[in-house]
KETIZA-259305 format. One line per field, with one value per residue (C-alpha): residue number from 1; residue in one letter; x, y, z. Coordinates in steps of 0.1 Angstrom, whole numbers, padded with zeros to 4 digits. Layout:
REM KETIZA-259305
pos NUM/...
code A/...
u X/...
v Y/...
w Z/...
***
This chain:
REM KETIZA-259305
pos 1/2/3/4/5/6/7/8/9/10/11/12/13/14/15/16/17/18/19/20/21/22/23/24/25/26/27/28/29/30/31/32/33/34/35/36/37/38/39/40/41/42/43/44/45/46/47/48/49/50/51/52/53/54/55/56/57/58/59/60/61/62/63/64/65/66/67/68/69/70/71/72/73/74/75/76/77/78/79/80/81/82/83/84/85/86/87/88/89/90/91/92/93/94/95/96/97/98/99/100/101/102/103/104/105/106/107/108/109/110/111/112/113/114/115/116/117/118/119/120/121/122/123/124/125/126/127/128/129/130/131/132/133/134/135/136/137/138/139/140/141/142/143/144/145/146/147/148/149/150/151/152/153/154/155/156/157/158/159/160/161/162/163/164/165/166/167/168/169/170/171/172/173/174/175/176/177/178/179/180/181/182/183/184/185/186/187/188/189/190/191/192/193/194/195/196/197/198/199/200/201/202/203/204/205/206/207/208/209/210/211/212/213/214/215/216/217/218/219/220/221/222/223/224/225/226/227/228/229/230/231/232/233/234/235/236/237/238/239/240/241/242/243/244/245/246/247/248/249/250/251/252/253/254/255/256/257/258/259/260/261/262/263/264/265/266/267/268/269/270/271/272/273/274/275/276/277/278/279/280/281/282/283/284/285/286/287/288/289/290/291/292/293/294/295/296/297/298/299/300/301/302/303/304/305/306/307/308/309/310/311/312/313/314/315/316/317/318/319/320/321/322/323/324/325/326/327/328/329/330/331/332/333/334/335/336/337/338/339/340/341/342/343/344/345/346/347/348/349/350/351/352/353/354/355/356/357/358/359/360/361/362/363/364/365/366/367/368/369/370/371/372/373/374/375/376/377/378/379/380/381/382/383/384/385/386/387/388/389/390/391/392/393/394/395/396/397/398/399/400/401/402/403/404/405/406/407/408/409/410/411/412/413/414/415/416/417/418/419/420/421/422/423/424/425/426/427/428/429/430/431/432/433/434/435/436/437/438/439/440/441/442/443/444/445/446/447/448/449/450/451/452/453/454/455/456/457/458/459/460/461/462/463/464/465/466/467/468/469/470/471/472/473/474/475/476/477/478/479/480/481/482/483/484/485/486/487/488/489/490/491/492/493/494/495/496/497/498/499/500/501/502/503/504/505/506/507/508/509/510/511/512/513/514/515/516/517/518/519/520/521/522/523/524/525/526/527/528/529/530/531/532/533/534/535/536/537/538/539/540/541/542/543/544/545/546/547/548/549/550/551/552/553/554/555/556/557/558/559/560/561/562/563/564/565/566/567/568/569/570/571/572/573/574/575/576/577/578/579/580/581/582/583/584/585/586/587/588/589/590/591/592/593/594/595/596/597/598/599/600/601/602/603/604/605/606/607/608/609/610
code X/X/X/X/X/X/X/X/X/X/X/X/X/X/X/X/X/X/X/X/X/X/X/X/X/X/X/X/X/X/X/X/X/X/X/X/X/X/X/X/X/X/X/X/X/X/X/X/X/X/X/X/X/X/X/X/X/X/X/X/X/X/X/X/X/X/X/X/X/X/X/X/X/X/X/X/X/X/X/X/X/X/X/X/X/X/X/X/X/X/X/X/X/X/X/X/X/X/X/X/X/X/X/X/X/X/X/X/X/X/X/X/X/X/X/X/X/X/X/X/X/X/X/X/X/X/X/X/X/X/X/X/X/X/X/X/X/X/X/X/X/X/X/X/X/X/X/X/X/X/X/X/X/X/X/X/X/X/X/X/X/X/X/X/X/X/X/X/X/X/X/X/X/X/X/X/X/X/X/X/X/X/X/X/X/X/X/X/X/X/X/X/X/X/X/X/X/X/X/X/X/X/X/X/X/X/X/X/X/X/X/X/X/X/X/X/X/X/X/X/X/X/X/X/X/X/X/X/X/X/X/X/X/X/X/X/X/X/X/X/X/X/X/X/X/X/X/X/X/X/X/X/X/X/X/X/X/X/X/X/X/X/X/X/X/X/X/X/X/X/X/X/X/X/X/X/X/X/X/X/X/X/X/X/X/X/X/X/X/X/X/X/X/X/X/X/X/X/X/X/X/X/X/X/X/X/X/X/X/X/X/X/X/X/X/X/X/X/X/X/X/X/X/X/X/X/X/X/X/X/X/X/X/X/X/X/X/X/X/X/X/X/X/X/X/X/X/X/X/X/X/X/X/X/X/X/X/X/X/X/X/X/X/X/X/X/X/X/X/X/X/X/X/X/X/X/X/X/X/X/X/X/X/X/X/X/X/X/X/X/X/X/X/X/X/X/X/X/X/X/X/X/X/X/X/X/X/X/X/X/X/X/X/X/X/X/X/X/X/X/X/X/X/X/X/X/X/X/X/X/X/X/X/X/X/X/X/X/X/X/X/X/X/X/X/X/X/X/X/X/X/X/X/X/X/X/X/X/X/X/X/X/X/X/X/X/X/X/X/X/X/X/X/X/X/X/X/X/X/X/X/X/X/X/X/X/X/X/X/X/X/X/X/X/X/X/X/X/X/X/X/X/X/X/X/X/X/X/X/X/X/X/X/X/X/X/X/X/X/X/X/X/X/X/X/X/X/X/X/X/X/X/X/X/X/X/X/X/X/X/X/X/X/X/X/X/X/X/X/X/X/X/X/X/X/X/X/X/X/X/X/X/X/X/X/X/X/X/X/X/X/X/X/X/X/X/X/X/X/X/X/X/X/X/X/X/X/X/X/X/X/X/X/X/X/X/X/X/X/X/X/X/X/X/X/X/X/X/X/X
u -0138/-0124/-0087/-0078/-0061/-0042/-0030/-0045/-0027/-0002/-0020/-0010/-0017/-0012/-0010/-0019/-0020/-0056/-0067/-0059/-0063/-0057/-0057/-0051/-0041/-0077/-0095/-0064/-0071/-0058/-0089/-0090/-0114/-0138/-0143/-0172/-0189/-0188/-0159/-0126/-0105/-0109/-0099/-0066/-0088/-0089/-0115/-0120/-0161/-0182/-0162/-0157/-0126/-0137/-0116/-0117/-0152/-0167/-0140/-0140/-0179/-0177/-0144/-0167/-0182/-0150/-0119/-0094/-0100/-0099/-0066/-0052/-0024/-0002/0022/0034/0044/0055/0098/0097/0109/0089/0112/0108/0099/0072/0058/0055/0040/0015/0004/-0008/-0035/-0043/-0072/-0062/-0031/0003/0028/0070/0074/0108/0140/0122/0097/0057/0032/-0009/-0032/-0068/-0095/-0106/-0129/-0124/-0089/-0060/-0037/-0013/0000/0027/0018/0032/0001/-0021/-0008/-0010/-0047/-0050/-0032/-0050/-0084/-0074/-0067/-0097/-0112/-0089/-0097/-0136/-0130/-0111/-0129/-0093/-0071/-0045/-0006/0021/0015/0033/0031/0039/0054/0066/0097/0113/0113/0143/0150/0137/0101/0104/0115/0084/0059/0074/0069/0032/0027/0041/0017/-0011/0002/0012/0041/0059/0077/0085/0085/0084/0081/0046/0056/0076/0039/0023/0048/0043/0005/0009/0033/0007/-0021/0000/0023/0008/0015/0056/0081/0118/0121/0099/0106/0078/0078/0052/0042/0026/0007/-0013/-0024/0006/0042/0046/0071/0084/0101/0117/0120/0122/0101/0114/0093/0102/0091/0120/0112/0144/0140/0166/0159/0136/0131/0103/0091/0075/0055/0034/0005/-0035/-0030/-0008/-0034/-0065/-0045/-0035/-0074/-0080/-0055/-0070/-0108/-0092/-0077/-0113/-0130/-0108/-0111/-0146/-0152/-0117/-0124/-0093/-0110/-0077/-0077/-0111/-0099/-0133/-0144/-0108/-0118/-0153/-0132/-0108/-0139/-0155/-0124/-0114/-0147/-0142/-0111/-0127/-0152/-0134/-0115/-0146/-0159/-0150/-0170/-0182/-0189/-0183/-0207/-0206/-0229/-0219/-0184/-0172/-0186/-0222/-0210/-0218/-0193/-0200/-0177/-0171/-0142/-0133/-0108/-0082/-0080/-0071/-0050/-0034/-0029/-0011/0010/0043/0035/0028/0060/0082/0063/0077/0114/0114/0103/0133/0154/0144/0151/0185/0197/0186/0206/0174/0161/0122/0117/0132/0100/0077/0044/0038/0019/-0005/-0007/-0024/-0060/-0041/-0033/-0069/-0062/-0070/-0041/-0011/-0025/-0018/0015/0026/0013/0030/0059/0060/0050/0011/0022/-0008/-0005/-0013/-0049/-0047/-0043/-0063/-0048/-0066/-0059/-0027/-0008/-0023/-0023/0008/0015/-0010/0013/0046/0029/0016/0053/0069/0043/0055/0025/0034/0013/0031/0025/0049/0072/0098/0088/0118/0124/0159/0154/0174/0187/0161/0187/0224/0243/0274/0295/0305/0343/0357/0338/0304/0307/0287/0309/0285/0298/0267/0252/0210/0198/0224/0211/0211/0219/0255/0288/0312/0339/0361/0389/0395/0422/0431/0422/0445/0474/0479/0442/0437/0399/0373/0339/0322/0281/0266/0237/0214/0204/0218/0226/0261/0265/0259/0237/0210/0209/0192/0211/0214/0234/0271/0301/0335/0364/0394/0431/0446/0483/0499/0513/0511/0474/0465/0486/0465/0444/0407/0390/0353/0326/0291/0268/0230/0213/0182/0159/0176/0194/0226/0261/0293/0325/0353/0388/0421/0440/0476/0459/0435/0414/0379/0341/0307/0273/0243/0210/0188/0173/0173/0182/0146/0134/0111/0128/0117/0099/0080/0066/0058/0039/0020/0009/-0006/-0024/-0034/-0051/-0068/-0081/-0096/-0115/-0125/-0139/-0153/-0171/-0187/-0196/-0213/-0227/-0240/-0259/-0277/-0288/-0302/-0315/-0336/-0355/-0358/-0380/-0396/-0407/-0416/-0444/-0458/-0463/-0478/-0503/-0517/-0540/-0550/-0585/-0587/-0581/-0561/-0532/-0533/-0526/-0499/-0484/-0483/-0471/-0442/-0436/-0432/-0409/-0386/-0386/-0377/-0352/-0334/-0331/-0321/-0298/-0278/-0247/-0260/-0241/-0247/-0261/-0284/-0295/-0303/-0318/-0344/-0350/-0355/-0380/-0401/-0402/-0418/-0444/-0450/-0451/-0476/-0497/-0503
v -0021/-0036/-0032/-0051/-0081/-0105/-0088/-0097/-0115/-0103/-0095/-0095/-0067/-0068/-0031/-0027/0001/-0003/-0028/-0039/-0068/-0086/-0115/-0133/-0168/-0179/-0204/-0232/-0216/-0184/-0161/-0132/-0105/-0089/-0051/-0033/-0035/-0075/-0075/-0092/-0068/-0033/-0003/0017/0049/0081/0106/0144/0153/0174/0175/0140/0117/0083/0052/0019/0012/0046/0066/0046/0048/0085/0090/0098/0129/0140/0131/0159/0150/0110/0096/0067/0052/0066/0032/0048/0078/0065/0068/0082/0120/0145/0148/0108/0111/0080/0107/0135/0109/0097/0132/0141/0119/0119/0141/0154/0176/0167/0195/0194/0192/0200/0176/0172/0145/0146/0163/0154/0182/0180/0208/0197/0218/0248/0248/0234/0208/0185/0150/0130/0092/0077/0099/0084/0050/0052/0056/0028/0007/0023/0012/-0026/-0024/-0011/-0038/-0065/-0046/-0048/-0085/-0099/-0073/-0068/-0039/-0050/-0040/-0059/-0065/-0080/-0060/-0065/-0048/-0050/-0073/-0045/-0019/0002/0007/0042/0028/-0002/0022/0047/0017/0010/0047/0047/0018/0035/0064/0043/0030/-0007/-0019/-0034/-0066/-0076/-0065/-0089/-0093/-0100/-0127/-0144/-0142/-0156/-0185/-0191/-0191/-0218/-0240/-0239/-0253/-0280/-0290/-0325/-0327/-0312/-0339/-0327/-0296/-0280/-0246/-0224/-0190/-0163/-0143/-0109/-0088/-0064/-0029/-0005/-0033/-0059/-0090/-0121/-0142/-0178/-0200/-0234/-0250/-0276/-0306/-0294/-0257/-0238/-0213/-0199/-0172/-0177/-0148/-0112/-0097/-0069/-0030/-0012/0011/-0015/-0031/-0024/0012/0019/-0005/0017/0044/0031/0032/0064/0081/0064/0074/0108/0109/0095/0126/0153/0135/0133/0169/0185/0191/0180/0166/0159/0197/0186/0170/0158/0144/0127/0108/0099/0082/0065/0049/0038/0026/0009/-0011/-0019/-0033/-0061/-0067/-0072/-0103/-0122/-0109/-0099/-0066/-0038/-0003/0029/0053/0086/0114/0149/0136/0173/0207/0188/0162/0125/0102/0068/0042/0004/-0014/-0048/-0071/-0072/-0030/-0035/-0057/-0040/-0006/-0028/-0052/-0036/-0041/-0072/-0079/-0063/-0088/-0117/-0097/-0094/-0132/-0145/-0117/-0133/-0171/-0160/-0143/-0175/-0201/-0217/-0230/-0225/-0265/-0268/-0247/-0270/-0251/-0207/-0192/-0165/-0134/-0102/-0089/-0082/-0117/-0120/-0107/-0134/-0126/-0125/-0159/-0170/-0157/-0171/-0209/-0202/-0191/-0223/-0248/-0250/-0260/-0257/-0225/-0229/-0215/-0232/-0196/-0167/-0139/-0115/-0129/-0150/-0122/-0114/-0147/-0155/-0125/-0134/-0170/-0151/-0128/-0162/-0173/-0144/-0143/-0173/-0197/-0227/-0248/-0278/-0258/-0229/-0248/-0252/-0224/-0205/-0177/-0176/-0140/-0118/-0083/-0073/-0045/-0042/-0025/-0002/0029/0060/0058/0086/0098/0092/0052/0034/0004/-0027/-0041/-0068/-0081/-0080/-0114/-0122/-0142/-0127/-0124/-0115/-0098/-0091/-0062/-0047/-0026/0007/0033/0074/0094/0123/0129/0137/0130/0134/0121/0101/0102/0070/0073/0042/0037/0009/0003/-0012/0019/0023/0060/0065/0091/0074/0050/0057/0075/0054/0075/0091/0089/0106/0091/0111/0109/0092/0094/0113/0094/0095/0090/0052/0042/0042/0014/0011/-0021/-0013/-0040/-0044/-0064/-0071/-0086/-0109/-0078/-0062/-0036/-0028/-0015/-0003/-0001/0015/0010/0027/-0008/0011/0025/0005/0036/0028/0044/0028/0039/0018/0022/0028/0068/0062/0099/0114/0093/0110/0124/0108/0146/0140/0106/0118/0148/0123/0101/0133/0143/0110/0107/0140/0128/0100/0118/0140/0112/0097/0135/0134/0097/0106/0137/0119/0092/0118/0131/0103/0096/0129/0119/0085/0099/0126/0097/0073/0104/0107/0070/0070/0104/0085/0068/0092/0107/0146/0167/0188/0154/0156/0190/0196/0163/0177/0213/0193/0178/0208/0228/0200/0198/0236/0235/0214/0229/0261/0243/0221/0223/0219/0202/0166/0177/0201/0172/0151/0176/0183/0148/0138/0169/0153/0123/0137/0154/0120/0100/0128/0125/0095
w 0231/0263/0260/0296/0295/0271/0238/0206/0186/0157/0130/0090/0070/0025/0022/-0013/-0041/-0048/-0021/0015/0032/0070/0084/0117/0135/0154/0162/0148/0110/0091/0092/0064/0084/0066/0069/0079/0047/0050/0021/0026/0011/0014/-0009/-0001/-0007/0016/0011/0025/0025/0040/0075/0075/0064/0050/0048/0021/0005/0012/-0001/-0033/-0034/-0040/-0058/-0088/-0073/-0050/-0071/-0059/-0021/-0029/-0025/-0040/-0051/-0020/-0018/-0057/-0039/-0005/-0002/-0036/-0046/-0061/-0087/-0095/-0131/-0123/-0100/-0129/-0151/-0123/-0113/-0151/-0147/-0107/-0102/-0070/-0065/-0054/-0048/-0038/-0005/0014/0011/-0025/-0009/-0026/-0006/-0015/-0011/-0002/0006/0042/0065/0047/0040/0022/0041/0031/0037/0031/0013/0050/0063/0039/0038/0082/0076/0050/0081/0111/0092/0086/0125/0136/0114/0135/0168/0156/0148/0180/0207/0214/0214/0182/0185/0170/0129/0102/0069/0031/0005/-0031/-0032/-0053/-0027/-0015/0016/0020/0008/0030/0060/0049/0054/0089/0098/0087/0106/0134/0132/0126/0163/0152/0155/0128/0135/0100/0068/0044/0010/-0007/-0027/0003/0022/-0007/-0010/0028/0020/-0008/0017/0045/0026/0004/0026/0030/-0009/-0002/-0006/-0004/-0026/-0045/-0067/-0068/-0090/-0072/-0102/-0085/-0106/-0083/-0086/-0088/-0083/-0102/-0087/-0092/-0072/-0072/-0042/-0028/-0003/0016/0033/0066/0063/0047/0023/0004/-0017/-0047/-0065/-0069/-0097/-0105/-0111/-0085/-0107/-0130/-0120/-0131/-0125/-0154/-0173/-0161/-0174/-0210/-0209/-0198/-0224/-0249/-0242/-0237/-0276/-0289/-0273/-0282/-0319/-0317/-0302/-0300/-0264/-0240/-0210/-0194/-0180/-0161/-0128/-0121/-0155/-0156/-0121/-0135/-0167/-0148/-0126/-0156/-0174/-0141/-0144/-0179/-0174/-0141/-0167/-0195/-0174/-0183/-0213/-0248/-0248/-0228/-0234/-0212/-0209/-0191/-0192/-0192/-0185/-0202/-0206/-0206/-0236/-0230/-0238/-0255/-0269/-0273/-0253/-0268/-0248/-0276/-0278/-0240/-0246/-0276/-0253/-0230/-0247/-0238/-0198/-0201/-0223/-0197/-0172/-0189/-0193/-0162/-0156/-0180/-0155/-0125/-0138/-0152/-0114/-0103/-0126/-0128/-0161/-0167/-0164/-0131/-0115/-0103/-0095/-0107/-0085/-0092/-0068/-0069/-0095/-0120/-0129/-0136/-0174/-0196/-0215/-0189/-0180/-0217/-0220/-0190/-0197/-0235/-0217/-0192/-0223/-0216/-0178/-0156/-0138/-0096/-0085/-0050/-0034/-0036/-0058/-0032/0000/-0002/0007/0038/0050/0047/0064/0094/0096/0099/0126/0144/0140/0156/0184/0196/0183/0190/0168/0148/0110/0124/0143/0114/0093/0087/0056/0041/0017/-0001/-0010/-0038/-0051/-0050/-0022/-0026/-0028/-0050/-0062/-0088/-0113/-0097/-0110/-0085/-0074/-0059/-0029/-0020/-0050/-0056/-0046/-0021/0006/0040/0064/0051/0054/0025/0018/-0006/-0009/-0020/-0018/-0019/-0050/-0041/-0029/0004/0010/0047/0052/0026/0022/0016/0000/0005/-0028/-0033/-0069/-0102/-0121/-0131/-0121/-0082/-0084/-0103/-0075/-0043/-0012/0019/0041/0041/0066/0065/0082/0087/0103/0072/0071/0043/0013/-0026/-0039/-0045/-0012/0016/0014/0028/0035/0038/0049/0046/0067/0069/0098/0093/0100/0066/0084/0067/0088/0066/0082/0069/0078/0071/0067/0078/0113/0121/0127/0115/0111/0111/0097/0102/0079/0104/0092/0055/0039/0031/0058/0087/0118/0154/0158/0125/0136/0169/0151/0123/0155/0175/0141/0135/0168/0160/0129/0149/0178/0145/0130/0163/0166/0135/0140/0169/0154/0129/0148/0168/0139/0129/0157/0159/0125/0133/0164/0138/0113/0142/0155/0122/0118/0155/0147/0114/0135/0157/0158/0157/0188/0213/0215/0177/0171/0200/0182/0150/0164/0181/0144/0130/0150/0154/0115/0115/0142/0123/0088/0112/0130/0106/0129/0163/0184/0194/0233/0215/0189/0219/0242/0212/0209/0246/0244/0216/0230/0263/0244/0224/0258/0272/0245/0231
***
């Protein structure tokens, strides 16, 4: 790939839980750029195999045989703890094996090249991202660099700081984050603005494969998009539905046979797989069946799956989906009849049945299909990315986004009670403060912890970052008085000040390095590997093809001798044949010089005498 010259454009990339996608700004149109394989969307898979890492469609293609070195899933484990209890739950049925790491972070561990090593889910989640810009790179013939990427509306700041870091090691660079159902809304806006007049409210109901969000905004004629209110759970989505599934097929065979095949990390991947099928198929049917042989200790496993026992195993997700709708209308002050179009995002919104309870919810209103659940994301995503490069094209001239805090912003007073400075779904950018005085007396500094969350103790809530100021003057506790301010910028990044209000003396701390977040060294270290992982890959690649090559040549002989009448040429041919042929079963990891050394050798023969 040439990369002289003019940049590629910005790209933008829907990093998914079970499926990614990217897009770009070309020829006047948003394009979504299929992958290698000729499919639009590509799975957030990693596999380990046989000295060779695969990426999207073929890792999936083999998770079946290789389930504890395939990956999935990372974005559930990415700025989470290992001691998340979502992460306990998750691991009981992952079949690979994820282990504490330090600072309590979740460590995946794959058997690679003879050996055990580990990876962090930014690791994994960089090589989701790296793939989707080779795929752009592929694509454009140029060398891609700035990107725009997605993520659950619900994340915290550590997660949304995690996905900047893997794109950092994946050697993008990140110019936005942005929330997926802000990119879906800018998707919808695009391709019906002609049909925009004033204000429209549009509700982006994002069902995908591990987050579930909803958000409310308004569109306005001219290109706005305000974001009124977010409102979601990043840890539901078709994974948790796959798993209802697999639980259940693992009660009917322990039933059946008193045999618990959850102890069977492979047989457990093989269900998943099939359950994971049943559940796309049972979007358009009524009744399928999985079937598995030998799925444990050499018993096949049979069984009917109707639509309404899926939908009986899940009833309660899709419940808390429409909580969390009523949630998300209530933070807005919005009643349900004042939302003009609801917009479906993400595969999970495929169910038959989440599509009923949401038109029974909105009074039979016709539910939007004017995007596509897969894609919508991504492009909106790519439109942004045109935005912020500068495109100066009419659609993106007045585009502008006007979001909000997803979760509320604070600080730890006495008694661990976490006291909520900024309120979730405050617009930003902002600035607001409050005041707060000694607990002691005599107290001579403070510590302030800054939380995000809506827990009422602290602790529950996730850590920001700490400050301490000190210097206060002596006096009685309650009467020094603190005035401590929080501001967010448009970018999201948050600054607390504190102030004693008697001295003037003040202290800042800005969010930048999230607490569990990676150090500059770390990053630096992830990029170096990552690049090692790629000539890897490129060695093996190359390996490969001269492989390949070398039997290609072998078969191409034999075709040629077929015709060839008996004699001295013939039998030197066939000699030739056959010690090539043994060569290689001897020398199965030659190097790719030797591979084509041996093959240049039988093609002189072949040119000598045929």
């Amino acid at each position: 790939m040439n990369g002289r010259g003019m940049d590629a454009p910005a790209i933008g990339i829907d990093l998914g839980t079970t499926y990614s996608c990217v897009a770009v700004w070309k020829h006047d149109h948003i394009q979504i750029i299929p992958n290698d394989q000729g499919n639009r969307t590509t799975p957030s898979c990693v596999a380990f195999v046989n000295g060779e890492r695969l990426i999207g469609d073929g890792a999936k293609n083999q998770v079946a045989m290789n389930p504890a070195n395939t990956i999935f899933d990372a974005k559930r484990l990415i700025g989470r703890r290992f001691s998340d209890s979502k992460v306990q739950d998750d691991m009981k049925l992952w079949p690979f094996k994820v282990i504490e790491g330090t600072a309590d972070t979740p460590k995946i561990v794959v058997f690679y090249k003879g050996e055990d090593k580990e990876f962090l889910a930014e690791q994994i989640s960089s090589m989701i991202l790296g793939k989707m810009k080779e795929t752009a790179e592929s694509y454009l013939g140029r060398v891609v660099k700035n990107a725009v990427v997605t993520v659950s509306a619900y994340f915290n700041d550590s997660q949304r700081q995690a996905t900047k870091d893997a794109g950092t090691i994946a050697g993008l660079n990140v110019v936005r984050i942005i929330n997926e159902p802000t990119a879906a809304a800018i998707a919808y806006g695009l391709d019906n603005k002609s049909n925009i007049n004033g204000k429209i409210n549009v509700l982006v109901f994002d069902l995908g494969g591990g987050t579930f969000d909803v958000s409310i905004l308004t569109i306005a004629k001219g290109g706005t998009i305000e974001v009124k209110a977010v409102a979601g759970d990043t840890h539901l989505g078709g994974e948790d539905f796959d798993n209802h599934m697999v639980y259940h097929c693992a009660r009917e065979f322990k039933r059946k046979w008193n045999k618990d095949l959850t102890v069977n990390k492979r047989a457990l991947g093989r269900l998943r797989f099939a359950c994971e099928k049943a559940k796309r198929i049972l979007s358009c049917t009524k009744l399928t069946s999985i079937d598995i042989d030998g799925l444990h200790e050499g018993i096949d496993f049979s069984m009917n799956f109707s639509r309404a026992k899926f939908e009986e195993l899940n009833m309660g997700y899709f419940l808390k989906c429409i909580e969390t709708l009523e949630a998300c209308l209530s933070d807005a002050k919005m009643e349900k009849s004042c939302v003009n179009e609801v917009i479906l995002v993400g595969g999970s919104t495929r169910i038959p049945k989440v599509q009923c309870m949401l038109q029974e919810f909105f009074d039979q209103k016709q539910i939007s299909k004017s995007v596509n659940p897969d894609e919508a994301v991504a492009y909106g995503a790519a439109a942004l990315a045109a935005k912020l490069s500068g495109n100066s094209d009419v659609r993106f001239r007045d585009l502008l986004l006007l979001d909000v805090i997803p979760l509320s912003l604070g600080e730890e007073i006495k008694g661990e009670v976490f006291s909520v400075v900024i309120p979730r779904n405050t617009p930003i950018p902002t600035k607001k403060s409050k005041y707060f005085f000694t607990t002691e007396d005599n107290q001579d500094s403070a510590l302030t912890k800054v939380y995000q969350g809506e827990r009422a103790r602290a602790t529950d809530n996730h850590l920001l970052g700490e400050f301490s100021i000190s210097g206060i003057p002596p006096a009685p506790k309650g009467c020094i008085k603190f005035k401590d301010c929080f501001e967010i910028d448009a970018n999201g990044i948050l600054t607390v000040t504190s102030e004693i209000i008697s001295t003037g003396k003040t202290e800042k701390l800005t969010i930048t390095n999230a607490n569990g977040r990676l150090s500059k060294d770390e990053i630096e270290k992830m990029i170096k590997d990552a690049g090692k992982y790629k000539l890897e890959d490129q060695k093996y690649k190359n390996r490969a093809d001269a492989f390949n090559a070398l039997e290609d040549c072998i078969y191409n002989m034999k075709k040629k001798i077929r015709n060839m009448e008996n004699g001295e040429r013939l039998k030197r041919m066939k000699h030739a044949i056959a010690d090539t042929t043994k060569w290689i079963e001897h020398n199965q990891a030659a190097s790719v010089d030797e591979l084509q050394r041996m093959k240049e050798h039988l093609e002189s023969i072949c040119m000598r005498y045929s």
